[in-house]
N, C-alpha and C positions, 0 to 999 in steps of 0.2 A: 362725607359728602363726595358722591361723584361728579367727575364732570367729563366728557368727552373732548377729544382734541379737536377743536374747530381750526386746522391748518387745511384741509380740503377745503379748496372754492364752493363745492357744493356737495352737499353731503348722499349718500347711495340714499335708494330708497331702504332698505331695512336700515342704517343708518335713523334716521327720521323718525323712522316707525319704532323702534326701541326707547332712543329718546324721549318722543312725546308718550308714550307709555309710563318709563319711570318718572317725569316729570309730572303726570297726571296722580302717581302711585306715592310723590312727594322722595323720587329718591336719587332723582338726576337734580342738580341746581340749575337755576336759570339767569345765571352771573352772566354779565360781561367776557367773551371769551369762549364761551360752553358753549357747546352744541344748538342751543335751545333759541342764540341770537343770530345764528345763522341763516342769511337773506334766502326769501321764498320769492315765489311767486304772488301774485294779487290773485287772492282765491281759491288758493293750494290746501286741501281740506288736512293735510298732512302734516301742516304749517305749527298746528298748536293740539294741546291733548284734545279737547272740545272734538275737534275734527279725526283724528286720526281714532279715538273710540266711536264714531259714528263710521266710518268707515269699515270699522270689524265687526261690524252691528249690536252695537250696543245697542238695544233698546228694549226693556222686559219691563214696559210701564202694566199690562193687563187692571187697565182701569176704567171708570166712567168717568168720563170728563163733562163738566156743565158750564156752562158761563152765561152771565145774567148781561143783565142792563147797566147795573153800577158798577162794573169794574171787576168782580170778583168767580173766583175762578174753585168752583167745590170737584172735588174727585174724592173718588172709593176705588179701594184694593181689593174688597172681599164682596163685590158682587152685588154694592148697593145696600149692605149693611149696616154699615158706618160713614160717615161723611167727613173730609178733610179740606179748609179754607184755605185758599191764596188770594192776597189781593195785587190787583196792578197799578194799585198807586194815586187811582182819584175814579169818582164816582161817574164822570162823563163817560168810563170807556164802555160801549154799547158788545160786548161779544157775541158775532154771528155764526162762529164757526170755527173747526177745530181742522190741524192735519196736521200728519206726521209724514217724515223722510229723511232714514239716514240716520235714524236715533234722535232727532229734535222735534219734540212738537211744535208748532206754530200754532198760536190764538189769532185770531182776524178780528176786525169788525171796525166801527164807525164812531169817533167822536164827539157824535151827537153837536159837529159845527161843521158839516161836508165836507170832513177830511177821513183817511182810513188811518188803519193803524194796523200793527200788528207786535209781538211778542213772541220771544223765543223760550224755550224750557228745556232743560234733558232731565228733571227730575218733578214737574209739575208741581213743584212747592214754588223754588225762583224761576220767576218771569226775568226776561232782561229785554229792555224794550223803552218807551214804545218807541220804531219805526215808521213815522208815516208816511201816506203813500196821499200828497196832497191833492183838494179837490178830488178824490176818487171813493167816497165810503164804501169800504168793502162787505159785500153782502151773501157771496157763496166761495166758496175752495175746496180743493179736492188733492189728493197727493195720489203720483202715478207711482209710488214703488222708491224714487227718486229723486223725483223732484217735488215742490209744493205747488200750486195754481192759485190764483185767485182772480176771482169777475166781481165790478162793480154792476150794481143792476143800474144804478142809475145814468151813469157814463157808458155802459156796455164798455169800457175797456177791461187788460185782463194782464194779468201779470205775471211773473215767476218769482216767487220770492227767495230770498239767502240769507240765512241769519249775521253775515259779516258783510257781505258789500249790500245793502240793501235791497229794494224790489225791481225786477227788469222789465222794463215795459214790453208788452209783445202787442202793442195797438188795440184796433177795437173787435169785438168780436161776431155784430150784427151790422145791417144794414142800417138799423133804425135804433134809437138812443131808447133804452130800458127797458121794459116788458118782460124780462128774463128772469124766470122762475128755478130753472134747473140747470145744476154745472157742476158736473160730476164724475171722475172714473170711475168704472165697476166694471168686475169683468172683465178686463182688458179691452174695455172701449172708455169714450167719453161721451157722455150724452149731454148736450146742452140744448135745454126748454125754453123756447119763445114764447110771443104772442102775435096769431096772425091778424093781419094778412099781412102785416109788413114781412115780417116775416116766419119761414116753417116754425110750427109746434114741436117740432124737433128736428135736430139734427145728430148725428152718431160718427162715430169714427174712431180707428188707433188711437188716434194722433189728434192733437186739436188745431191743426194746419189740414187736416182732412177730414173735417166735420159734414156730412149730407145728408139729406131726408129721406127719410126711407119710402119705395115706392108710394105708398098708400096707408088708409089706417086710420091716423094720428090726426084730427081733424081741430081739437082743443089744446091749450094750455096744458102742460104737463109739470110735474114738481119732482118726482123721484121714482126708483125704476130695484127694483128686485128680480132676485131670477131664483127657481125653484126648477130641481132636473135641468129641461132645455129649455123651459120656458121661462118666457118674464111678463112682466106685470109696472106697469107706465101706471099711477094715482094722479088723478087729473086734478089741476092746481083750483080751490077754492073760486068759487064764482064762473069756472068752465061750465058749459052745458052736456060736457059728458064725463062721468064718475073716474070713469079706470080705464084704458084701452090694454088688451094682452095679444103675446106676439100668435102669430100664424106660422109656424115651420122658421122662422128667420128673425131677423132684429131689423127685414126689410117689408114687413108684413104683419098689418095690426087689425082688431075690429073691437067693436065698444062692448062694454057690458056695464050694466046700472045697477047697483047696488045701495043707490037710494041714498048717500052719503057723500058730505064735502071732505077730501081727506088733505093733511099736510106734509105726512114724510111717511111710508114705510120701513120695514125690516126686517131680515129675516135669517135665518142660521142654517138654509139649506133643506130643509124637510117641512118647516113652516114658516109663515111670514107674519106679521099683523103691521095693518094701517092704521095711522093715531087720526080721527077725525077731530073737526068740530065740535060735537059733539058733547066729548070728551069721552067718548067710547070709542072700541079699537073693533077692528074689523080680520078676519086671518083667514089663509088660504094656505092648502096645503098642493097646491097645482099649480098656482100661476095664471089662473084660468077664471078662477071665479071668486067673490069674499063674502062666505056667508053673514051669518045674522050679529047683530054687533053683541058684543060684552061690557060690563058695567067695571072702570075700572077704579070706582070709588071718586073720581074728580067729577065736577060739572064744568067747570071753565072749558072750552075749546085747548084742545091740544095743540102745544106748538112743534114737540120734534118727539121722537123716539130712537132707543140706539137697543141694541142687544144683543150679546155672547150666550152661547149656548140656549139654555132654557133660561136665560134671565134675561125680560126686556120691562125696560125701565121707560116710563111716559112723562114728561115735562109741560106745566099747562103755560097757557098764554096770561098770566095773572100771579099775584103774589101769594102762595099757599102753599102746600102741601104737594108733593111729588106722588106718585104710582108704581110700586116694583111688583113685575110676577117672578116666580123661580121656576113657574111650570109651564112654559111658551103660552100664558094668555089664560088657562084655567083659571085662576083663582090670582086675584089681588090684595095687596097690601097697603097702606099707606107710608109713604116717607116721611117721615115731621120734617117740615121747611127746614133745611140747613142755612138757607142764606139770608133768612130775614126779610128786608122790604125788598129786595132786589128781586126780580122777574125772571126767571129762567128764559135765557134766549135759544140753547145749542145744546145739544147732549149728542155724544161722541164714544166708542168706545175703541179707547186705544192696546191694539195688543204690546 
């Protein structure tokens, strides 16, 4: 057994970083004495293994993640071929959504009693959780690289979440309490989707302390936003009066096109995209510009999300059945057999 000499007041940093390694590796002890009970700081990521292997980037999850309505949390390693269960512990926890930062996934979502929650993972089997985020049911998130985000649509506030000191308020995020369909980084922007006229149908920015609407364009509700070359492509949120808007030269410059479909979330791998409608048919553009004629991907329920790595994109419906995998960006479909049983796919995610 090793142990290091904890007579330094405070230990160097490579100090630290060795430690929490072999101690992660089970070959440093973490007695009384040793290295390992040496005082940190409040929220020193270096502090324990958890942290200081997120920090070196650990993280080679390359999976789909889904999470339903009851709690339960399915992911595939091999691209939707097989299907793997975790639960979080009781049938209330509603999951709306997935992000990763730093080698931890976070699961989000809603207690189904208007409280949020959320859940930490570094290996998508243990959850450790829940953390709630009271009166605020969390309904969108997004991770910049770094950090996690999360908006309640219904409070419009928004938060930063931390798997050890919990979630940090950062206020509200509209003028006007809910309507907000879109909250998202991509691209090195963040796009967050209203409802007017309280307030813009969108707003963009680095930063989400520098969120603004772009000249023109954008005239509906918006839900999700893909880019294809230099262009992008806004899916206008369910019950809007206009289908799609796509950019003009800029991400300050939009115009409508109608494609005759209510859609819920796009996706795309850079060369192609497809929209999950209503429907339960998907829609795909290889421009950014336009979405031809729809595909049949074996579901009838209305879709609720889509996610997708390379030529595999997998469609999620709003009902209790059977799932949708393509392997060929959208040619040709397969069916999933329900992995989760009666629980309802809420969120599909693909975490690299």
């Amino acid at each position: 057994m090793f142990c290091f000499d904890s007579g330094a007041a405070s230990p160097t940093p490579w100090r630290r970083v060795l430690g929490a390694l072999l101690i992660a590796a089970g070959l440093l002890s973490a007695l009384p004495g040793c290295f390992a009970q040496l005082p940190c700081a409040s929220g020193d990521p270096s502090c324990d293994a958890r942290g200081i292997l997120a920090l070196l980037g650990k993280s080679s999850y390359n999976s789909f993640v889904v999470g339903t309505s009851d709690g339960q949390i399915a992911y595939s390693t091999d691209e939707g071929q097989s299907w793997n269960l975790a639960s979080l512990g009781a049938s209330n926890y509603n999951v709306s959504g997935f992000a990763v930062a730093q080698g931890t996934v976070f699961a989000f979502g809603d207690d189904s009693g208007g409280n949020g929650f959320y859940f930490t993972s570094t290996d998508l089997q243990t959850w450790l959780g829940p953390i709630t985020v009271s009166g605020n049911p969390l309904s969108f998130g997004s991770s910049d690289g770094s950090s996690v985000f999360v908006l309640s649509a219904a409070t419009s506030n928004y938060f930063q979440l931390t798997y050890d000191a919990g979630p940090i308020p950062l206020g509200v995020i509209d003028t006007s309490t809910g309507g907000i369909n879109l909250f998202k980084f991509y691209d090195g922007h963040w796009f967050v989707g209203d409802t007017p006229p309280a307030d813009p149908p969108l707003r963009y920015g680095t930063g989400l302390s520098s969120l603004a609407p772009p000249s023109g364009g954008v005239t509906d509700p918006v839900n999700d936003v893909v880019k294809i070359g230099t262009n992008y492509l806004l899916t206008g949120a369910p019950g809007g009066a206009v289908d799609a808007f796509v950019s003009v030269g800029s991400l300050d410059s939009w115009m409508t096109i109608s494609p005759g479909a209510s859609f819920t979330a796009i996706c795309g791998n850079g060369r192609i995209a497809l929209a999950a409608s209503t429907a339960g048919n998907v829609y795909s553009t290889t421009d950014a510009q336009s979405l031809g004629s729809s595909t049949n991907t074996g579901l009838v329920a209305p879709l609720t999300d889509i996610a997708c790595y390379g030529e595999t994109f997998i469609v999620i419906p709003n009902a209790t059945g059977n799932w949708a995998l393509s392997s060929t960006a959208g040619a040709s479909w397969n069916l999933i057999t329900n992995p989760v049983g009666t629980g309802t796919p809420r969120a599909i995610e693909y975490i690299p």
